[in-house]
PDB file of N, CA, C and O in Angstrom:
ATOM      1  N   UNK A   1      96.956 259.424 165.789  1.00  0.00           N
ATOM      2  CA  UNK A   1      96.105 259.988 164.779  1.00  0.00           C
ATOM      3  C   UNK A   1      95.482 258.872 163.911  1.00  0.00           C
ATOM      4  O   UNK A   1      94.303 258.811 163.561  1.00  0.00           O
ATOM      5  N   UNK A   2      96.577 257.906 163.592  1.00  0.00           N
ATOM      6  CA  UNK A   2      95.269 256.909 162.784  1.00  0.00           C
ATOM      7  C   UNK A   2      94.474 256.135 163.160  1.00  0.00           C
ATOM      8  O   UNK A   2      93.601 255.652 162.439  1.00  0.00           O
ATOM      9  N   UNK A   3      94.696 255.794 164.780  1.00  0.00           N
ATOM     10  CA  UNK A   3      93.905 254.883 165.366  1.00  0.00           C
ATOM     11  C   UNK A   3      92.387 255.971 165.672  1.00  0.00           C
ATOM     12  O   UNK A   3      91.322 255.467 166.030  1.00  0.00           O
ATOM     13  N   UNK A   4      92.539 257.314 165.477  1.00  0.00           N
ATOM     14  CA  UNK A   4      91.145 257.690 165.898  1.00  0.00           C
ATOM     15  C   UNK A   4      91.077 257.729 164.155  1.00  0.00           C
ATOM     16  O   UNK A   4      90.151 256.957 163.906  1.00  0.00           O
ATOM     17  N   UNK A   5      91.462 258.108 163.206  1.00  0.00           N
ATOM     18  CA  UNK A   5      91.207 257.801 161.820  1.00  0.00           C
ATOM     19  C   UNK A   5      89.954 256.726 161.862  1.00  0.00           C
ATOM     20  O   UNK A   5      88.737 256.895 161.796  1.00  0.00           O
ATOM     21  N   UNK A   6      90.909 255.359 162.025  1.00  0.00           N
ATOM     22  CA  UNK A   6      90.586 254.366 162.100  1.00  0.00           C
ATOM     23  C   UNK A   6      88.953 253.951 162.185  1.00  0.00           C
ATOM     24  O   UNK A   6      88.196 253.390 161.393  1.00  0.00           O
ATOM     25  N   UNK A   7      88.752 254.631 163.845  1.00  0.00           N
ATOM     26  CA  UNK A   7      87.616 254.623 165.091  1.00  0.00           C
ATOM     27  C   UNK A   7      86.786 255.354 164.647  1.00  0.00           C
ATOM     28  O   UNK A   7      85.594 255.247 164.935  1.00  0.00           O
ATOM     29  N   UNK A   8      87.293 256.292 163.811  1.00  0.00           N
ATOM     30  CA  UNK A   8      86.189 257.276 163.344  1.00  0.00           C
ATOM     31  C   UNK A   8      85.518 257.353 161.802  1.00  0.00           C
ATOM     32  O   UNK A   8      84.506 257.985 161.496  1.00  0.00           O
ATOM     33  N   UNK A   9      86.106 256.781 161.181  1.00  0.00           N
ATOM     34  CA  UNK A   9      85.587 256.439 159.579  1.00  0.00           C
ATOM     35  C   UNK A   9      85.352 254.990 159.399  1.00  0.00           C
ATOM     36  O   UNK A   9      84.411 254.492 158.782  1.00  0.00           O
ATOM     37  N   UNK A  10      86.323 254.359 160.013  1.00  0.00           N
ATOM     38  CA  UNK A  10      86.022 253.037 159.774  1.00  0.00           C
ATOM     39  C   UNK A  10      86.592 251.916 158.967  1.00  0.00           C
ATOM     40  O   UNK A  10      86.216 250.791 158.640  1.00  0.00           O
ATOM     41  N   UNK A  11      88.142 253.013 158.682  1.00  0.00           N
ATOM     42  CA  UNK A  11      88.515 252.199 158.021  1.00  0.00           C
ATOM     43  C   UNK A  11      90.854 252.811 157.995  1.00  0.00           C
ATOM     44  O   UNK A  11      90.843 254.039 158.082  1.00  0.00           O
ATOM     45  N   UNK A  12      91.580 252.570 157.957  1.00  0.00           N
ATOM     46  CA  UNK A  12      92.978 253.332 157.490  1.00  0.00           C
ATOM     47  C   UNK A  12      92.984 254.545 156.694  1.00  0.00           C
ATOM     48  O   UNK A  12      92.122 254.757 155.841  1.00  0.00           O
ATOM     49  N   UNK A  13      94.066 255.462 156.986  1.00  0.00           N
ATOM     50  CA  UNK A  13      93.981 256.753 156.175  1.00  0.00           C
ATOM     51  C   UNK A  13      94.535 255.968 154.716  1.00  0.00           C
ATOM     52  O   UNK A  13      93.967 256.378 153.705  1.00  0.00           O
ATOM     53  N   UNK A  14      95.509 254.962 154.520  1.00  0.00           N
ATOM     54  CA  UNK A  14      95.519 254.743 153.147  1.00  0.00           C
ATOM     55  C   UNK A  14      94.217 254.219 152.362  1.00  0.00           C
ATOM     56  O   UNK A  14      93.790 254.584 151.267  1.00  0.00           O
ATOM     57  N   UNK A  15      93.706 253.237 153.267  1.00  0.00           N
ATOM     58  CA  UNK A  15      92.721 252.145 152.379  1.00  0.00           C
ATOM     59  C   UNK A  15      91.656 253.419 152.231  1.00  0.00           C
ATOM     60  O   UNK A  15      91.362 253.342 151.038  1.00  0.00           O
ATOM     61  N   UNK A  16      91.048 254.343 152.679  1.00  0.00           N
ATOM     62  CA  UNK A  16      90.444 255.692 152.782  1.00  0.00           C
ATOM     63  C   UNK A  16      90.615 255.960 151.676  1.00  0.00           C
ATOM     64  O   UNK A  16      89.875 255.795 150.706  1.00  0.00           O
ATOM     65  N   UNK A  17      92.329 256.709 151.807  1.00  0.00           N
ATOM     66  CA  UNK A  17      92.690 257.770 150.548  1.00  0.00           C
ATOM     67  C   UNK A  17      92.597 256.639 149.084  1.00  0.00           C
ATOM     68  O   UNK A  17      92.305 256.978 147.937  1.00  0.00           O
ATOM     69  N   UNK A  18      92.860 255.591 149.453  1.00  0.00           N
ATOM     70  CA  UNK A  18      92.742 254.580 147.457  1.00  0.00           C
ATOM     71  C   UNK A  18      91.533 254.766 147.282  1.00  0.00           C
ATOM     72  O   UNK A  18      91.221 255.300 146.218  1.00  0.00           O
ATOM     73  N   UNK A  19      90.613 254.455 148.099  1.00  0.00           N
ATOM     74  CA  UNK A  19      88.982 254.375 147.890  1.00  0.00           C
ATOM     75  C   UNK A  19      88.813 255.428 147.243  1.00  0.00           C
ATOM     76  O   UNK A  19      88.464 255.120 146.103  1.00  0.00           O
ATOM     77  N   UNK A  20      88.883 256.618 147.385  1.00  0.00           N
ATOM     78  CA  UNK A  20      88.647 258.049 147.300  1.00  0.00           C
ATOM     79  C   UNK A  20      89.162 258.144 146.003  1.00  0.00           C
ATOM     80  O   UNK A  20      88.360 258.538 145.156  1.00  0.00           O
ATOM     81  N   UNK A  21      90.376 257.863 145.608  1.00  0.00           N
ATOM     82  CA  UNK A  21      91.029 258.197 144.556  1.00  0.00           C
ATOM     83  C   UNK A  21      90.074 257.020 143.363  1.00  0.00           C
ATOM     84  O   UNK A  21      89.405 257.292 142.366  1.00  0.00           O
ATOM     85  N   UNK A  22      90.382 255.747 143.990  1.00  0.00           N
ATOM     86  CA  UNK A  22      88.960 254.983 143.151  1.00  0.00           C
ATOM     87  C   UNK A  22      87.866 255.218 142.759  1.00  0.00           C
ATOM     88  O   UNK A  22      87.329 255.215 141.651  1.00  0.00           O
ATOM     89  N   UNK A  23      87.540 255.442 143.819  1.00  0.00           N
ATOM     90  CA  UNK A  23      86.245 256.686 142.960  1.00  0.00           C
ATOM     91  C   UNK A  23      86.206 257.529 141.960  1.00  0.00           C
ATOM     92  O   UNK A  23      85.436 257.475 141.001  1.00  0.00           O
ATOM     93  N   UNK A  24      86.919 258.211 142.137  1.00  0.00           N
ATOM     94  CA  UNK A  24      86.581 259.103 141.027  1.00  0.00           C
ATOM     95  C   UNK A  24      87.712 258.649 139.968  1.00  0.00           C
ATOM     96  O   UNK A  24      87.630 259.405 139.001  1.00  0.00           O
ATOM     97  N   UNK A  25      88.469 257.946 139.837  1.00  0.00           N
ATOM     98  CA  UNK A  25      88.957 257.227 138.406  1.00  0.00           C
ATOM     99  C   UNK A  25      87.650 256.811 137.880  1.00  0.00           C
ATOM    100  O   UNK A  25      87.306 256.927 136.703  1.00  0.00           O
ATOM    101  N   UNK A  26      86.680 256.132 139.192  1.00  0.00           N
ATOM    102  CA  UNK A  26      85.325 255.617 138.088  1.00  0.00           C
ATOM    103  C   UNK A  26      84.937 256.395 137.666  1.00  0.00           C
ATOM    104  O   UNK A  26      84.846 256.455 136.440  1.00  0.00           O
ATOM    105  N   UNK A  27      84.525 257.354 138.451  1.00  0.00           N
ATOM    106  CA  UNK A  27      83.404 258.747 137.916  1.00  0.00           C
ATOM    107  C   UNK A  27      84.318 259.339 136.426  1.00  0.00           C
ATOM    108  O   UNK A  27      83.596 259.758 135.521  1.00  0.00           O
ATOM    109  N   UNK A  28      85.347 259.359 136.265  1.00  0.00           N
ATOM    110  CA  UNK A  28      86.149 259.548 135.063  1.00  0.00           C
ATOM    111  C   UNK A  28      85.976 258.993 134.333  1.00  0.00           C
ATOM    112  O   UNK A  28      85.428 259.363 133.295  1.00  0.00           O
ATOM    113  N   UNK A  29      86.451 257.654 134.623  1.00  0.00           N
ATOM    114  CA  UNK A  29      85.933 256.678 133.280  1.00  0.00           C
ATOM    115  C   UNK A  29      84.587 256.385 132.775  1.00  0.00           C
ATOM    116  O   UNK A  29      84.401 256.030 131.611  1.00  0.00           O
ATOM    117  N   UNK A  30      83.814 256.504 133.482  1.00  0.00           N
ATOM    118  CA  UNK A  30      82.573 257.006 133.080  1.00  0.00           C
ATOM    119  C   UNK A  30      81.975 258.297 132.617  1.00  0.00           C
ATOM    120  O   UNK A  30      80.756 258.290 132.447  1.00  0.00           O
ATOM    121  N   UNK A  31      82.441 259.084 132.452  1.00  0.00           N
ATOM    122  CA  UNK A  31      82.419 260.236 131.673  1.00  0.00           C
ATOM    123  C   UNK A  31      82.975 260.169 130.009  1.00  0.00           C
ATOM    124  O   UNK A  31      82.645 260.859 129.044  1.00  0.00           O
ATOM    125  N   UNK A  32      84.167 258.793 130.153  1.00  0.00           N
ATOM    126  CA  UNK A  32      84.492 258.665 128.591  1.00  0.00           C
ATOM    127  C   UNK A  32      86.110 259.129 128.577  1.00  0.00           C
ATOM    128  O   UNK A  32      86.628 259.330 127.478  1.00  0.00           O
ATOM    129  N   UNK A  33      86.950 259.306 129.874  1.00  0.00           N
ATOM    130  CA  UNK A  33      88.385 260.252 129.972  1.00  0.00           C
ATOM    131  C   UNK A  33      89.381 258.711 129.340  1.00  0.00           C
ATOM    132  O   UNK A  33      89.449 257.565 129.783  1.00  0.00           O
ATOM    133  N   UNK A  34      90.028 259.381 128.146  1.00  0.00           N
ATOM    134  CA  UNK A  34      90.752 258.107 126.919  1.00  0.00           C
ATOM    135  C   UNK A  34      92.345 257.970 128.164  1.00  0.00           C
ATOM    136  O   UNK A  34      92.775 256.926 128.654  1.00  0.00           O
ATOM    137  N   UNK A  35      92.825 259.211 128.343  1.00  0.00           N
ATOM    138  CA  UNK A  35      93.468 258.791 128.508  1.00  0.00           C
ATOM    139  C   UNK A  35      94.037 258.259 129.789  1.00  0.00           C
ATOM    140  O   UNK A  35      94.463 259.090 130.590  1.00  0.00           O
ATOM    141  N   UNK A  36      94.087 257.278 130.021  1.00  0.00           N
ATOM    142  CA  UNK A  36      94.460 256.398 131.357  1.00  0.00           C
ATOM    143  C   UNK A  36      95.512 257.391 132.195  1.00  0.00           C
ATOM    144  O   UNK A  36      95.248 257.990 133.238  1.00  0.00           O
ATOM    145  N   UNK A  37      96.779 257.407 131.456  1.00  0.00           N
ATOM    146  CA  UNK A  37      98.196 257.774 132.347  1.00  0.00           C
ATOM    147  C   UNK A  37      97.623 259.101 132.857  1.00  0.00           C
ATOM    148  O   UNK A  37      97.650 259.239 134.080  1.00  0.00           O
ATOM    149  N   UNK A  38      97.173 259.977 132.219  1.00  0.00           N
ATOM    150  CA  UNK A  38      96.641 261.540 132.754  1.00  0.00           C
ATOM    151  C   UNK A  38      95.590 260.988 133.742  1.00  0.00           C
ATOM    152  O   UNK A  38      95.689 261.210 134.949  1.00  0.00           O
ATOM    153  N   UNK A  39      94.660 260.322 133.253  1.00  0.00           N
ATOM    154  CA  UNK A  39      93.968 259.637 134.497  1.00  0.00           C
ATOM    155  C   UNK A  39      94.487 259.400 135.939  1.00  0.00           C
ATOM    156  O   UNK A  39      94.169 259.849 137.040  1.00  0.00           O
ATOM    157  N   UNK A  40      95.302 258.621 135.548  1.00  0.00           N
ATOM    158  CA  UNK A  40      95.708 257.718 136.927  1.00  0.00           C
ATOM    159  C   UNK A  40      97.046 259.158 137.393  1.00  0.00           C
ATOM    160  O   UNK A  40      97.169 259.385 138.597  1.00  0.00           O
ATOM    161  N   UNK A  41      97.613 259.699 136.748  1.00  0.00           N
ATOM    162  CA  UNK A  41      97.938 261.252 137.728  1.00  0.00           C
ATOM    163  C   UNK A  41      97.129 261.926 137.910  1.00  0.00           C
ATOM    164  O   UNK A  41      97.181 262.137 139.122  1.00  0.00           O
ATOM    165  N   UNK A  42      96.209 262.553 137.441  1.00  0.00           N
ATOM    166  CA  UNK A  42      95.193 263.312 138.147  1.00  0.00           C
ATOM    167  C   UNK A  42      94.239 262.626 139.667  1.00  0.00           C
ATOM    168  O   UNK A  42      93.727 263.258 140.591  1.00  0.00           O
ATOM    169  N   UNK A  43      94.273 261.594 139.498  1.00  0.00           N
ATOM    170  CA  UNK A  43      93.467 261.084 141.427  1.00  0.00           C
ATOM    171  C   UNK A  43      94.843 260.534 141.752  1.00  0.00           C
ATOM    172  O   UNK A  43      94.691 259.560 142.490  1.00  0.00           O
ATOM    173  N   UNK A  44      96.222 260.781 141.481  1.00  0.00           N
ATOM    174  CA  UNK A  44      97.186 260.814 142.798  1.00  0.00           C
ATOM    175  C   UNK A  44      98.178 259.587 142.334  1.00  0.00           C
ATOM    176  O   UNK A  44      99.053 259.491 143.195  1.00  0.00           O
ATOM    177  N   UNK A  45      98.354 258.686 141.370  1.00  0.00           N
ATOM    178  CA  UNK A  45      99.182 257.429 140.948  1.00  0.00           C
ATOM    179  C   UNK A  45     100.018 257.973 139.854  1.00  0.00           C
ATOM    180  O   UNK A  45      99.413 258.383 138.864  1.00  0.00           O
ATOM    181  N   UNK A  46     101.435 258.050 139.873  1.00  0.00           N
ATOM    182  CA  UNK A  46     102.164 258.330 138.679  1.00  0.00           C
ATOM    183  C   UNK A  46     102.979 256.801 137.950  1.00  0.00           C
ATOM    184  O   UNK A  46     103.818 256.709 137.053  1.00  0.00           O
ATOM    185  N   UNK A  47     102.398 255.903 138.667  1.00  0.00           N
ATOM    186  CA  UNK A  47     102.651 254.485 137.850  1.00  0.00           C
ATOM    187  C   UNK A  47     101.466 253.843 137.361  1.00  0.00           C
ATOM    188  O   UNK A  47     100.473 253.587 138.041  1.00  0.00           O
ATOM    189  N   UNK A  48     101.610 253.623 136.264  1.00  0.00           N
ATOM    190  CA  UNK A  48      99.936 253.359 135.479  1.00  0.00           C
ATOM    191  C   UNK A  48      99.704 251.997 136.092  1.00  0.00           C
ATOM    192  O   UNK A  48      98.647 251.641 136.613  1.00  0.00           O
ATOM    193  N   UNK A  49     100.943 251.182 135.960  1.00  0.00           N
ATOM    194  CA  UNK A  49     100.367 249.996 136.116  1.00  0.00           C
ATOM    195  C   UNK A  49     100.125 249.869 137.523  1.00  0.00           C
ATOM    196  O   UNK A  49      99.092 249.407 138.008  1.00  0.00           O
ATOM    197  N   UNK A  50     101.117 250.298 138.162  1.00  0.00           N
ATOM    198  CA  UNK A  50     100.683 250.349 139.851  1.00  0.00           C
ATOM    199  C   UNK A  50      98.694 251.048 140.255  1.00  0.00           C
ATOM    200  O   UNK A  50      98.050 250.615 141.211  1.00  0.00           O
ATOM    201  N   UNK A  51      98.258 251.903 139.465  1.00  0.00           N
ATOM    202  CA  UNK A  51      96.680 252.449 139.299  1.00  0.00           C
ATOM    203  C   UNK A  51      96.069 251.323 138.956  1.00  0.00           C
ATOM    204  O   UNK A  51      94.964 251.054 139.427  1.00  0.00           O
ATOM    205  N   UNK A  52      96.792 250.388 137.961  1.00  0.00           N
ATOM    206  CA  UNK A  52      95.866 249.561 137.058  1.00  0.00           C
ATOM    207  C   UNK A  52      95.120 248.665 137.989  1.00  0.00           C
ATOM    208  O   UNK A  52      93.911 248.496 138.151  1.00  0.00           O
ATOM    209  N   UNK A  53      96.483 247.979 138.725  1.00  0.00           N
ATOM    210  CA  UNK A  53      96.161 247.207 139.648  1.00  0.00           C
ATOM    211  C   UNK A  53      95.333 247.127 140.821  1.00  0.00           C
ATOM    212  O   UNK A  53      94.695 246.214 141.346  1.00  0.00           O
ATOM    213  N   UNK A  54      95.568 248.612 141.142  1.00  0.00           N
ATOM    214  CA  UNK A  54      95.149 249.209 142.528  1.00  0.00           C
ATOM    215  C   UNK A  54      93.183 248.588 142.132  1.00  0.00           C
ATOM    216  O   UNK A  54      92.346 247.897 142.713  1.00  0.00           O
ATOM    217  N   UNK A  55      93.280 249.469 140.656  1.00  0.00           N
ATOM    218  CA  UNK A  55      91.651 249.362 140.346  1.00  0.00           C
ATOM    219  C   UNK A  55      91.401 248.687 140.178  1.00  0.00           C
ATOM    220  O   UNK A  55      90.176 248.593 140.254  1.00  0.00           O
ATOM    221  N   UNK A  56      92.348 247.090 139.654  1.00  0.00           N
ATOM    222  CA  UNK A  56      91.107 246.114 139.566  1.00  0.00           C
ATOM    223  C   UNK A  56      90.714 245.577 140.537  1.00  0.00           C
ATOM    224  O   UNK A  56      89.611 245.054 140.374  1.00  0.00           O
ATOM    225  N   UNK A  57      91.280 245.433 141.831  1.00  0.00           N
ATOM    226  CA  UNK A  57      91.547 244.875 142.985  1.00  0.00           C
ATOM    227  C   UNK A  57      90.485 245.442 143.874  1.00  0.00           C
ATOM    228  O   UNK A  57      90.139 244.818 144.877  1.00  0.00           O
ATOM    229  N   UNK A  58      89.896 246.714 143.523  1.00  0.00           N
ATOM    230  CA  UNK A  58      88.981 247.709 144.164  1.00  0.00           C
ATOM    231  C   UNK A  58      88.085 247.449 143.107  1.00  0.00           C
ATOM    232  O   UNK A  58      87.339 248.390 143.379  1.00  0.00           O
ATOM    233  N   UNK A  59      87.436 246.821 141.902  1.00  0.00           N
ATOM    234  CA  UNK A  59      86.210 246.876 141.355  1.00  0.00           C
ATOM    235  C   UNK A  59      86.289 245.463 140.816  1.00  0.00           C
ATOM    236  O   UNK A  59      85.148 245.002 140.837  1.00  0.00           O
ATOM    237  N   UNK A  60      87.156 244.580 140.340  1.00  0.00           N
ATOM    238  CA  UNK A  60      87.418 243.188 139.674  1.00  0.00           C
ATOM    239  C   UNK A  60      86.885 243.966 138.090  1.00  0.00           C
ATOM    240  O   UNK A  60      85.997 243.463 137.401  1.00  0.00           O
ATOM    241  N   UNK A  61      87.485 245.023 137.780  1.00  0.00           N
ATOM    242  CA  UNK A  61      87.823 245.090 136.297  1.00  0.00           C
ATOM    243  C   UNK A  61      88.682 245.781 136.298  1.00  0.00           C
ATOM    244  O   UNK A  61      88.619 246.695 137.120  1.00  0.00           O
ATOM    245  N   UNK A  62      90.149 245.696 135.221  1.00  0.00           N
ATOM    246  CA  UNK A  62      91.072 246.624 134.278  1.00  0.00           C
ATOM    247  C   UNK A  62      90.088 248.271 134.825  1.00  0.00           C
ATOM    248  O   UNK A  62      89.039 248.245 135.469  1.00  0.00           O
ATOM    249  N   UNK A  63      90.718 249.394 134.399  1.00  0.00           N
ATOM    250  CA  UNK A  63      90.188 250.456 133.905  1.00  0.00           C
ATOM    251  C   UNK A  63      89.222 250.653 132.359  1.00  0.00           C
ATOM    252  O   UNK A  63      88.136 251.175 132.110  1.00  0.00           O
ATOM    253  N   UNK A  64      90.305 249.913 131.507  1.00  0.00           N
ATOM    254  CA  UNK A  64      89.947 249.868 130.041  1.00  0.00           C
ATOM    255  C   UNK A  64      88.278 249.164 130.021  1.00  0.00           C
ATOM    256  O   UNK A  64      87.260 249.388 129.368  1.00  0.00           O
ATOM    257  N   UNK A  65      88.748 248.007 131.356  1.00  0.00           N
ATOM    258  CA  UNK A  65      87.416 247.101 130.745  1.00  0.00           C
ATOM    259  C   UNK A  65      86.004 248.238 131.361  1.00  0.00           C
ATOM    260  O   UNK A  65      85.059 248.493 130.614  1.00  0.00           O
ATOM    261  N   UNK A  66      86.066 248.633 132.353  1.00  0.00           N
ATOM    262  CA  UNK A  66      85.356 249.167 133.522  1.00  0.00           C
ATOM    263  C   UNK A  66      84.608 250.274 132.694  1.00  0.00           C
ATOM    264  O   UNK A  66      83.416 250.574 132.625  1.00  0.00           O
ATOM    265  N   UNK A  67      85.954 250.867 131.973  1.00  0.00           N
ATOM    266  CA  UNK A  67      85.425 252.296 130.927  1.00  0.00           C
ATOM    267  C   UNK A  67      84.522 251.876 129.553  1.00  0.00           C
ATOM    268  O   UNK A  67      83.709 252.657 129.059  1.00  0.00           O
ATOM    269  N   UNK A  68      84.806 250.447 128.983  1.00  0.00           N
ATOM    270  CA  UNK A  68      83.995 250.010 127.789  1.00  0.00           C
ATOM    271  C   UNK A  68      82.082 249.811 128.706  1.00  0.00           C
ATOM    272  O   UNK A  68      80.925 250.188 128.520  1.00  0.00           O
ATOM    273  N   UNK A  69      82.594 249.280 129.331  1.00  0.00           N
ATOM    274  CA  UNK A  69      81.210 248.519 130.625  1.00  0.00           C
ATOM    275  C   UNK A  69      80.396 249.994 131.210  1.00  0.00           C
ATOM    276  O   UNK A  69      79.263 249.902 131.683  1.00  0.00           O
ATOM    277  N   UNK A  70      81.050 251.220 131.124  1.00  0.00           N
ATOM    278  CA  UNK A  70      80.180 251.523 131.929  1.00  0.00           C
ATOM    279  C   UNK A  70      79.955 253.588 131.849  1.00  0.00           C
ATOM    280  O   UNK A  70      79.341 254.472 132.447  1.00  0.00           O
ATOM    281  N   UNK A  71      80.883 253.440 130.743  1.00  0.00           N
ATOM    282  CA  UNK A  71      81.097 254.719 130.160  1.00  0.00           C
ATOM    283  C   UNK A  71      79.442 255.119 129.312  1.00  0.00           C
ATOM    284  O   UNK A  71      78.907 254.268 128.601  1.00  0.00           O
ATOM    285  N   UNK A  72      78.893 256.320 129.507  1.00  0.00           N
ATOM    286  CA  UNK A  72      78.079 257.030 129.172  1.00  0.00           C
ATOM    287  C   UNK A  72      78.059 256.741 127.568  1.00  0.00           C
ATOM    288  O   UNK A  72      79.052 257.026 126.898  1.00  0.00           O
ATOM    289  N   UNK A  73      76.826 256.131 126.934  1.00  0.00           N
ATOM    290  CA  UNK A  73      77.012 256.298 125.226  1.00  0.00           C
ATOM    291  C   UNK A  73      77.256 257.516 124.906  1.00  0.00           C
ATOM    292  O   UNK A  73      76.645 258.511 125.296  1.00  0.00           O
ATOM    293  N   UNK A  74      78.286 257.456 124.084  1.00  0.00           N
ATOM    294  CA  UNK A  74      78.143 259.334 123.140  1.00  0.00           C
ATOM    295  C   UNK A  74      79.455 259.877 124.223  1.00  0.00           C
ATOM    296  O   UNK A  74      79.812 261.008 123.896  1.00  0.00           O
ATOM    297  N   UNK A  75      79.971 259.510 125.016  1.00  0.00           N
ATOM    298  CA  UNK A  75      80.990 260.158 125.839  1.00  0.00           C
ATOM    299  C   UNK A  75      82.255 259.833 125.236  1.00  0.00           C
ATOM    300  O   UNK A  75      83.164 260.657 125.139  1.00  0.00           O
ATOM    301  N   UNK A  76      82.329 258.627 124.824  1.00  0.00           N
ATOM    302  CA  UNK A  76      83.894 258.829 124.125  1.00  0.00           C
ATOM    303  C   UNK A  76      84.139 259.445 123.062  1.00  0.00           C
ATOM    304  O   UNK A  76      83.308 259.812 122.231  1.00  0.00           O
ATOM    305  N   UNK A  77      85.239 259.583 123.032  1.00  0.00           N
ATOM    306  CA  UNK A  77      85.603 260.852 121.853  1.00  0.00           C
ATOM    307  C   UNK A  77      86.554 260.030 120.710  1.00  0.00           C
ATOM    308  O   UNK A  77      87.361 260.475 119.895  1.00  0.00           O
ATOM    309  N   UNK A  78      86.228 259.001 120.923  1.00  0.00           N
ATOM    310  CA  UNK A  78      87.184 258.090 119.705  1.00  0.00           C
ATOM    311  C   UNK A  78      87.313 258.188 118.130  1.00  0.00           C
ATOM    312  O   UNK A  78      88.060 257.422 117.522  1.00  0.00           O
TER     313      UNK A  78
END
């Protein structure tokens, strides 16, 4: 099963499923979402720092920094 995974997307069902979950942490943090830990459980990570990492490694920024950089004006609720 993962080698047609593989053959057929183009890539591992994990490196797939992080991407996926990466994503939309961005699409979150760009909306203005404060809080990280609810963050990073809602797309599938119940260790923040284990998310933290995952994301910078997948964009070369923190979350925090990614969300100051690129969050919608008027979206945070601070």
């Amino acid at each position: 099963m993962q080698r047609r995974f593989t053959t057929t997307l183009g890539e591992p069902p994990l490196q797939y499923l992080q991407r996926v979950r990466i994503e939309a942490a961005r699409k979150m943090l760009e909306r203005g979402t404060n809080n990280l830990a609810k963050l990073s459980e809602q797309v599938g990570y119940q260790d923040v720092s284990s998310f933290s990492r995952l994301f910078k490694r997948h964009t070369g920024l923190s979350p925090s920094h990614y969300r100051q950089r690129f969050a919608r004006t008027g979206a945070l609720t601070d």
